[in-house]
C-alpha positions as CSV (number, residue, x, y, z in Angstrom):
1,X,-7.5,-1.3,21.7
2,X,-7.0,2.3,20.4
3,X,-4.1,4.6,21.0
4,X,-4.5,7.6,21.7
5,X,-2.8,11.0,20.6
6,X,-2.7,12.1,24.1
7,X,-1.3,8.7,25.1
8,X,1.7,7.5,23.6
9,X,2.0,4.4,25.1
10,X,-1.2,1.8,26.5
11,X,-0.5,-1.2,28.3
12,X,-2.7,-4.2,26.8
13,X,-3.6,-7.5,28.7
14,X,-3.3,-10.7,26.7
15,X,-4.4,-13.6,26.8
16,X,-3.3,-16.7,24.7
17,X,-3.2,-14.1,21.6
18,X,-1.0,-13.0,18.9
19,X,-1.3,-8.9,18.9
20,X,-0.8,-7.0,15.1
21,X,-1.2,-3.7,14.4
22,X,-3.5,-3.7,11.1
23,X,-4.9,-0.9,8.9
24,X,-7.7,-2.9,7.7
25,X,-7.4,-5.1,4.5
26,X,-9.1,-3.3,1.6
27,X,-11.7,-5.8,0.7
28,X,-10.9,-5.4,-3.1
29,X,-7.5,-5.5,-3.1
30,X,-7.5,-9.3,-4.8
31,X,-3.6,-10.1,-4.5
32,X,-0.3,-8.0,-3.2
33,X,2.9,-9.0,-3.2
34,X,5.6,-6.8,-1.5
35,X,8.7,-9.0,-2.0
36,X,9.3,-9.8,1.5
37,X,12.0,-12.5,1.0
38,X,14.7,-12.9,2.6
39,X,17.4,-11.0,1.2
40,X,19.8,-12.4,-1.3
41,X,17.7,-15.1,-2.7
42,X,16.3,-15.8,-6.2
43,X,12.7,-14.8,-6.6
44,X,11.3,-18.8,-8.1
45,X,10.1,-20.6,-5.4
46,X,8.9,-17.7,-3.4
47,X,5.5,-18.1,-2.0
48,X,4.5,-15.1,0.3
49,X,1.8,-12.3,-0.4
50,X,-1.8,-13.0,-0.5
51,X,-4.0,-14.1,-3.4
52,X,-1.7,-16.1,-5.0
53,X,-2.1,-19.7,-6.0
54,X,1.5,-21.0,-5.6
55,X,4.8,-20.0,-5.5
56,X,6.6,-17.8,-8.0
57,X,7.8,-20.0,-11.2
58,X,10.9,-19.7,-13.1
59,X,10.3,-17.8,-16.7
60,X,7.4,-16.0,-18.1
61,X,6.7,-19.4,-19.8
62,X,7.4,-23.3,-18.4
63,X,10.8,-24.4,-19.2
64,X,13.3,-21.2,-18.9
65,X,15.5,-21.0,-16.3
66,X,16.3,-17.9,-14.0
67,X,19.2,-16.7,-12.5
68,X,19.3,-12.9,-12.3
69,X,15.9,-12.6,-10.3
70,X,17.0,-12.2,-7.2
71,X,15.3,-10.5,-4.0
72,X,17.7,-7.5,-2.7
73,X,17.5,-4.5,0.2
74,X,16.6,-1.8,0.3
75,X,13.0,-1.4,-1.4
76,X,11.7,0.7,-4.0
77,X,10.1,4.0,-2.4
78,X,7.4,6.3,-3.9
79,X,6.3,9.0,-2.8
80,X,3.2,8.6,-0.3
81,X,3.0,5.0,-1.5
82,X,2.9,2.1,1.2
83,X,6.2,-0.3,0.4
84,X,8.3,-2.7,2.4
85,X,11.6,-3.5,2.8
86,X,12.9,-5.5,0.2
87,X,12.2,-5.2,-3.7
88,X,13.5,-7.4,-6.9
89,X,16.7,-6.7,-8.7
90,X,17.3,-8.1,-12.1
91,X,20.8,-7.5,-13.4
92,X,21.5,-7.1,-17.6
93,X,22.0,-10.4,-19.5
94,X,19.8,-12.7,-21.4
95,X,16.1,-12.6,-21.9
96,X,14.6,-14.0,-18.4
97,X,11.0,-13.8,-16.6
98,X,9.4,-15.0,-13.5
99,X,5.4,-15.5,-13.5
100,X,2.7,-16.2,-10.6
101,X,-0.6,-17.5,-10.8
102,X,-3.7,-15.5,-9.3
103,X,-6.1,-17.0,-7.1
104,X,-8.7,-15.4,-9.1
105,X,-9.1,-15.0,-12.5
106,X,-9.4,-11.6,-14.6
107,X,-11.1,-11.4,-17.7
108,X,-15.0,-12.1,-17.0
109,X,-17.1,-9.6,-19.2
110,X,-18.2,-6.3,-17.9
111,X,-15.6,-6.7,-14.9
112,X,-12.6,-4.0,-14.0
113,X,-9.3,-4.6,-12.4
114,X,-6.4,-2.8,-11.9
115,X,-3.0,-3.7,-11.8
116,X,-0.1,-2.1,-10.3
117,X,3.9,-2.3,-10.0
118,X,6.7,-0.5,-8.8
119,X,9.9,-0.4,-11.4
120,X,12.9,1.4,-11.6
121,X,15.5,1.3,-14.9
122,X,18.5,0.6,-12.8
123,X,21.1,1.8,-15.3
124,X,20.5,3.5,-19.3
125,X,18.8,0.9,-21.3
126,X,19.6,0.1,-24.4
127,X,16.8,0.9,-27.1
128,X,16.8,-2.9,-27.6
129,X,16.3,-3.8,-24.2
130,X,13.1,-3.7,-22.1
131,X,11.7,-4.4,-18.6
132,X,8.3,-4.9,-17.8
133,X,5.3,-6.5,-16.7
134,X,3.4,-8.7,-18.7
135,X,-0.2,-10.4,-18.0
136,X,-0.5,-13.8,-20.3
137,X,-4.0,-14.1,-22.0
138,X,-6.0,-16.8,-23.2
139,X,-7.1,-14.9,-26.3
140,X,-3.8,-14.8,-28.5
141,X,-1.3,-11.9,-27.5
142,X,-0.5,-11.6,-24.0
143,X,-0.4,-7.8,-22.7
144,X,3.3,-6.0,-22.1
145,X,3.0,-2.6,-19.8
146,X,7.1,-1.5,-19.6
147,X,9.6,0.1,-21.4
148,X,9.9,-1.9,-24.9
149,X,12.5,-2.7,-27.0
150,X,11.4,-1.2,-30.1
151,X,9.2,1.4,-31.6
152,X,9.1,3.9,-28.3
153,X,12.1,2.9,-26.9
154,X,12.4,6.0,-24.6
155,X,9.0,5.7,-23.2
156,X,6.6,3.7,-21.3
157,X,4.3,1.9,-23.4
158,X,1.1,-0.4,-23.5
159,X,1.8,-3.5,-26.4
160,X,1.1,-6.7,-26.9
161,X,4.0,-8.9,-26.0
162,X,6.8,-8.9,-28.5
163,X,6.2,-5.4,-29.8
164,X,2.8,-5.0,-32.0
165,X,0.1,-3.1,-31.7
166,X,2.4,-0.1,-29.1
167,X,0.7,2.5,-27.8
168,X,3.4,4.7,-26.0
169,X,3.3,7.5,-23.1
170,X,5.1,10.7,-23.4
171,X,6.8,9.5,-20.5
172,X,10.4,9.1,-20.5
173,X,12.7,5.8,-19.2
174,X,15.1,7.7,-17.2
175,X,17.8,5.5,-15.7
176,X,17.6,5.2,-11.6
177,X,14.1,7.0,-11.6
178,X,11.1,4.3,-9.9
179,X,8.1,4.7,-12.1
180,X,4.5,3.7,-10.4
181,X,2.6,2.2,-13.3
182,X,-1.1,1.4,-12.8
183,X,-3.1,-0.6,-15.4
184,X,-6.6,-0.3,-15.4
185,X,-8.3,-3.6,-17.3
186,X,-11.9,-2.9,-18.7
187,X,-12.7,-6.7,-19.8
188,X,-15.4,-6.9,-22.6
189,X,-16.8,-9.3,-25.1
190,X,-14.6,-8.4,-27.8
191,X,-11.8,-6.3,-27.5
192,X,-10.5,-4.9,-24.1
193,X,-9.8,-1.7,-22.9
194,X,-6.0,-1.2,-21.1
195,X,-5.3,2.5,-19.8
196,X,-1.9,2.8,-18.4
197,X,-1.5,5.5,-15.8
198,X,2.4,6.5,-15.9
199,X,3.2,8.2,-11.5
200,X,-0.6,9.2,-11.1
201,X,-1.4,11.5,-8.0
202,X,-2.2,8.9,-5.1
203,X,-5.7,9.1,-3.5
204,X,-9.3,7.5,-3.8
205,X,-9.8,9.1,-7.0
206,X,-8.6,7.8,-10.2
207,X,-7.2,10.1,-13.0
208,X,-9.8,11.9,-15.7
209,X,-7.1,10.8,-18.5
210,X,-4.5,7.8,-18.8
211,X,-1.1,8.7,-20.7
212,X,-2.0,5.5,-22.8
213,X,-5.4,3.8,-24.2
214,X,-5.2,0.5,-26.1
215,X,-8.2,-0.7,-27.8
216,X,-6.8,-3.5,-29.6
217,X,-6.3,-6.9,-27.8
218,X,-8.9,-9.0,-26.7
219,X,-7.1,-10.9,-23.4
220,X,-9.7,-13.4,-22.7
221,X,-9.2,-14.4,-19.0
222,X,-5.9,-14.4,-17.6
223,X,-4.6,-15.6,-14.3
224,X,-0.7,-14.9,-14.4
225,X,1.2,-11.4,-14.5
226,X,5.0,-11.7,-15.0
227,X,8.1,-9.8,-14.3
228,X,10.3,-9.5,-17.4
229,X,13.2,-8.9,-19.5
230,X,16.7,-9.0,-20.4
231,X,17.6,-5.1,-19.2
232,X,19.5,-4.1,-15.6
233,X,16.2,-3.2,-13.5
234,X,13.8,-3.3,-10.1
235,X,10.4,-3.9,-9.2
236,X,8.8,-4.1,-5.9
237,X,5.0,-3.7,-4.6
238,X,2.4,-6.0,-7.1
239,X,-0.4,-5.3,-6.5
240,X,-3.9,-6.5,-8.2
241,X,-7.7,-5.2,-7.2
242,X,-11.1,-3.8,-8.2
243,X,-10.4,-0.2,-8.1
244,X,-7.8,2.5,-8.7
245,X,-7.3,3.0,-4.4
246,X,-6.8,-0.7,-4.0
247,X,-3.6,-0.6,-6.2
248,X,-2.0,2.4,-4.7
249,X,-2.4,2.5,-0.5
250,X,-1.0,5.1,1.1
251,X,1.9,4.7,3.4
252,X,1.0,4.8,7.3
253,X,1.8,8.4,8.9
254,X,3.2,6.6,11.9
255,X,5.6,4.2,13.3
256,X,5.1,1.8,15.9
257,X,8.3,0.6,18.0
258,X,9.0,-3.1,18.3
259,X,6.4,-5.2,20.4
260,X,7.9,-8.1,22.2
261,X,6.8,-11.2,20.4
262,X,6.3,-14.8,22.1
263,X,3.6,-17.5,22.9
264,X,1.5,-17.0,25.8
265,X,0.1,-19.8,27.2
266,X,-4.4,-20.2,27.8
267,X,-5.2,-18.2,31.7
268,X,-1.6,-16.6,31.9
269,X,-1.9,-12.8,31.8
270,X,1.1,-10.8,29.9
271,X,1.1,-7.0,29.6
272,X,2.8,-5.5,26.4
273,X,3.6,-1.7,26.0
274,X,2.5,-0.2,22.8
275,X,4.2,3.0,21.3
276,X,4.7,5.5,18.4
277,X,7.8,6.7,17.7
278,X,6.3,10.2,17.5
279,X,3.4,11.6,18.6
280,X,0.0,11.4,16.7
281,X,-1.5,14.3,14.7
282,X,-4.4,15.8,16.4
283,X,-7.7,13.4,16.5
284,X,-5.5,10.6,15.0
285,X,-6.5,7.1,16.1
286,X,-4.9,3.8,16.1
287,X,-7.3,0.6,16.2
288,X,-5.7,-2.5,16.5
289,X,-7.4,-6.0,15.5
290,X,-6.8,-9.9,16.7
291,X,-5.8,-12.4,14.4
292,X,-5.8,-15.8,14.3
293,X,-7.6,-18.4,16.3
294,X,-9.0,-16.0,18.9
295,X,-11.3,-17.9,20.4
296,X,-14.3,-15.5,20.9
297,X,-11.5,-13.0,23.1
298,X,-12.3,-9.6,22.6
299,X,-10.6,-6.0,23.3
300,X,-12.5,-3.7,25.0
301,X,-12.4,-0.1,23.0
302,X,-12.8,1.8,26.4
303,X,-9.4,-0.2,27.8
304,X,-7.4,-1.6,25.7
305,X,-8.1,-5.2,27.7
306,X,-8.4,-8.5,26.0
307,X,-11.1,-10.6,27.3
């Protein structure tokens, strides 16, 4: 079914089918997790997103507990940058983490993956405080991509976890500002190569020059990224893929009013209304897919009809 920028509004014929509006996944986006939980509730245990194996676990390693991580409205927004509703908040106190496992593993020789993450320093740091994300290795020293709590402590930095080996950003922490940060992993036989791209311009094409280069950690393979650190701060919108556009999507130029959900029974005929909000730009088009078990059912381009 397609809508039309002449045509607000299309009335679709269903049959036994659940209807979604979906830009289409971008096959190398490997896992994303938008924080979609409901509101009020401690991030462990979580288990939404895609490419994930499990539910999120308490502590960037087994056996710490956690307390401040908690899942809050509104979300973090960025500038052209597709986010949901809901994003992490971590208030100050003790040093705490959460960590999820990938469904697929980074690290295989000659590979690339990017990693990207909303964060926002929700009050003045202190310089020994920090916030971050950091992807555990099986090499040694795990990664840390954040602001640190020592050397740089004004700036976002590449280091390995627990402070050697900084590389820093000119980039400045500035309290209540959210910070896109995009990793870009270059796995090799020896050591790796980590670029850390501090609010890059959003778009297919990745930056000529990263605001950080760290040559000096060999990761090995690593399947877990983790949210941490003691300071009062946000994060929303993980994301994990094969190229730069994977990690930042833009945000959809158009708003869809609420479509009447429910369960349509095999041979009953419902019609649902579908409508923007406002207008389309010129020569815009909507396509919308099926999902689920559709049972060879089709939508015909020219009508909009499910058969």
């Amino acid at each position: 079914m397609k809508l039309h920028p002449q045509r607000r509004a299309i009335c679709v014929t269903v049959v036994a089918l659940l209807l979604t509006l979906s830009a289409p996944l971008r096959a190398a986006l490997l896992s994303h997790d938008g924080l979609a939980y409901p509101a009020n509730t401690l991030l462990p245990g979580q288990n939404g997103g895609e490419g994930f194996s499990g539910s999120w676990l308490a502590g960037v390693n087994a056996g710490v507990t956690v307390s401040r991580f908690q899942v809050v409205s509104p979300s973090l927004s960025y500038p052209g940058l597709a986010t949901g509703s809901l994003r992490l908040r971590v208030t100050a106190g003790a040093a705490q983490g959460a960590r999820r496992n990938l469904s697929q593993t980074m690290g295989a020789d000659g590979t690339v993956r990017y990693v990207s993450l909303l964060v926002r320093p929700d009050a003045t740091p202190s310089a020994s405080s920090y916030f971050g994300l950091q992807l555990l290795g099986s090499a040694g020293a795990d990664l840390f991509v954040g602001k640190p709590g020592g050397g740089a402590t004004g700036k976002y930095v590449l280091e390995n976890a627990g402070g050697s080996g900084q590389v820093a950003t000119t980039r400045n922490v500035t309290a209540n500002e959210v910070v896109l940060l995009v990793v870009r992993l270059e796995f090799n036989a020896g050591n790796d190569r980590i670029s850390l791209y501090v609010n890059p311009a959003l778009g297919p094409v990745e930056p000529a020059i990263a605001d950080a280069v760290k040559t000096d950690l060999n990761l090995g393979t690593t399947v877990v990224p983790a949210l941490t650190g003691p300071a009062a701060w946000s994060a929303d919108e993980l994301r994990v893929g094969t190229t730069f556009a994977d990690v930042t999507p833009p945000a959809p130029d158009f708003q869809l009013r609420p479509v009447q959900a429910g369960n349509v029974a095999e041979h009953i005929l419902v019609t649902r209304q579908v409508e923007t909000v406002d207008a389309l730009p010129p020569g815009r088009t909507l396509t919308f897919d099926l999902v689920g078990q559709t049972f060879g059912a089709q939508i015909d381009p020219a009508t909009g009809e499910f058969t």
